[in-house]
N, C-alpha and C positions, 0 to 999 in steps of 0.2 A: 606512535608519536602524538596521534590526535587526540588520545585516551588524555595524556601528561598533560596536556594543554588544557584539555576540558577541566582534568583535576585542579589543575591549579587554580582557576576561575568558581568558586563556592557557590556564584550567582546565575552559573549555565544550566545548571536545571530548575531556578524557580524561577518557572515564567508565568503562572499563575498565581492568584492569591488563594488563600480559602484551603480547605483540605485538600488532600489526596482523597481517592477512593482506593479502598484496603486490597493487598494484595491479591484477595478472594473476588471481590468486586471487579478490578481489574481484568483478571482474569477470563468471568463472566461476562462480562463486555465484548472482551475481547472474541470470547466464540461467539456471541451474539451480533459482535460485529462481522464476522467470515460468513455470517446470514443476508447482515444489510449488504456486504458487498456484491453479494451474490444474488441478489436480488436486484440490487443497483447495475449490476451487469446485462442481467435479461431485459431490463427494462431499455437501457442503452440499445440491446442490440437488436431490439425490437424496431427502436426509433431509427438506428440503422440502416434497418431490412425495408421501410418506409423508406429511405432516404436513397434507396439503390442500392448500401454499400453490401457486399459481399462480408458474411460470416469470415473468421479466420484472423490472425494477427500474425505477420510477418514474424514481428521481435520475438513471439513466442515463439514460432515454430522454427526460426535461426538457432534459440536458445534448446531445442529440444531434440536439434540433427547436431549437436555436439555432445548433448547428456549422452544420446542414444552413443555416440563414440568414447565419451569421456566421463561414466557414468559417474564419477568425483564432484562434474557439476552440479550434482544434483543438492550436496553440501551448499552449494555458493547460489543455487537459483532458489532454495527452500528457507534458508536459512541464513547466510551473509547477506543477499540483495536485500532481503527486507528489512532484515535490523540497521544497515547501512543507509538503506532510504530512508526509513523514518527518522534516524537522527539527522540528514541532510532536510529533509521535504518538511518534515513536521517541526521538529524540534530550531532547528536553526531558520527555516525560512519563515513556516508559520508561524512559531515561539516568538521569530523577529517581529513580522508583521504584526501581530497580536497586540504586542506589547502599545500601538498605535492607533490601529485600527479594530474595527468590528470583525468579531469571527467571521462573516459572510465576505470581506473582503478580503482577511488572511487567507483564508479556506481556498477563496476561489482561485486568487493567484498561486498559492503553493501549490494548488491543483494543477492546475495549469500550467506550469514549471514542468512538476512532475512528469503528466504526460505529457510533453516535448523533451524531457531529458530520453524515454521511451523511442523516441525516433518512428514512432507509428502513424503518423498523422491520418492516416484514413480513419485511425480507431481512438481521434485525442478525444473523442466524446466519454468511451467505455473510462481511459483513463482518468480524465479528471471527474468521472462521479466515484470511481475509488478514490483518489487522491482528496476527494472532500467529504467521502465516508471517514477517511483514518483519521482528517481532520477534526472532525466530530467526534471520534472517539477518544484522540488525547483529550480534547477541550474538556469533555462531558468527566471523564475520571481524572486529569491533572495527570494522568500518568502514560509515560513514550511506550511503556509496558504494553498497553492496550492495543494500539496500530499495530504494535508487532506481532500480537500473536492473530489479529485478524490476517495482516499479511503474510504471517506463514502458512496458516493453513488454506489463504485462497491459494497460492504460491504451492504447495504442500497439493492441494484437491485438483489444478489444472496438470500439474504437471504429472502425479499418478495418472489423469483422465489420461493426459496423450502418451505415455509411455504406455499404454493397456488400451490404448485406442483399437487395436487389430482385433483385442478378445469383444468389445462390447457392440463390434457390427452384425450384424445379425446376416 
């Protein structure tokens, strides 16, 4: 239904002016962005481990004693969550903001969103410097293309991690 509705509206996906960057570009970004995030992660959880908080994310590991039952999710945690987030976080809240404001302001609030839609608050730090990674990387290529395949494969890399967590203890 929300596909129909987007359709109809010819002006939902340009919310930049200026080029696209090319399918292959996009793409390139996009693993280059499953870099930044993952780096923007350690850096988070560094600032963290300073902070007192305990390693570990609830929402992950709620979403990971269901795969482990319902291995089906592993479709919807790798692959539906993040294409459905980016067209919500990025695309319609940031895309909105944007349109208004300064990227550091879109960025920062759709980040922000984002992690509190997560339900993590001990860990809303890790989230919104993803949630202002992917925002950086539509901005930079014009394309919702690029967050998503950053967020599959962070989405795609933690979740092999803790599904193979028991092989990699030594």
């Amino acid at each position: 239904m929300s596909f129909i509705l987007i359709s109809r509206n010819k002006q939902f996906w340009e919310v930049f002016k200026g080029e696209k960057a090319s399918i292959g570009a996009s793409i390139g970004w996009g693993i280059i962005g499953f870099f930044l995030v993952f780096l923007g992660q350690t850096i988070g959880a560094y600032i963290e481990l300073a902070l007192g908080i305990d390693m570990g994310s609830e929402n992950t590991e709620a979403i990971m004693n269901v795969t482990k039952i319902a291995p089906i999710m592993i479709i919807a945690t790798v692959f539906l969550g993040p294409i459905l987030e980016e067209l919500v976080f990025r695309r319609v809240i940031f895309g909105s903001i944007i349109q208004n404001y300064n990227f550091w302001i879109a960025s920062i609030i759709s980040a922000i969103v984002f992690a509190a839609i997560h339900m993590d608050f001990t860990h809303i730090l890790l989230y919104t410097i993803c949630g202002m990674i992917f925002a950086f990387l539509y901005h930079k290529t014009k394309r919702l293309l690029t967050p998503i395949i950053a967020h599959i494969l962070l989405n795609g890399f933690v979740t092999f991690i803790q599904m193979n967590a028991d092989k990699f203890q030594v």
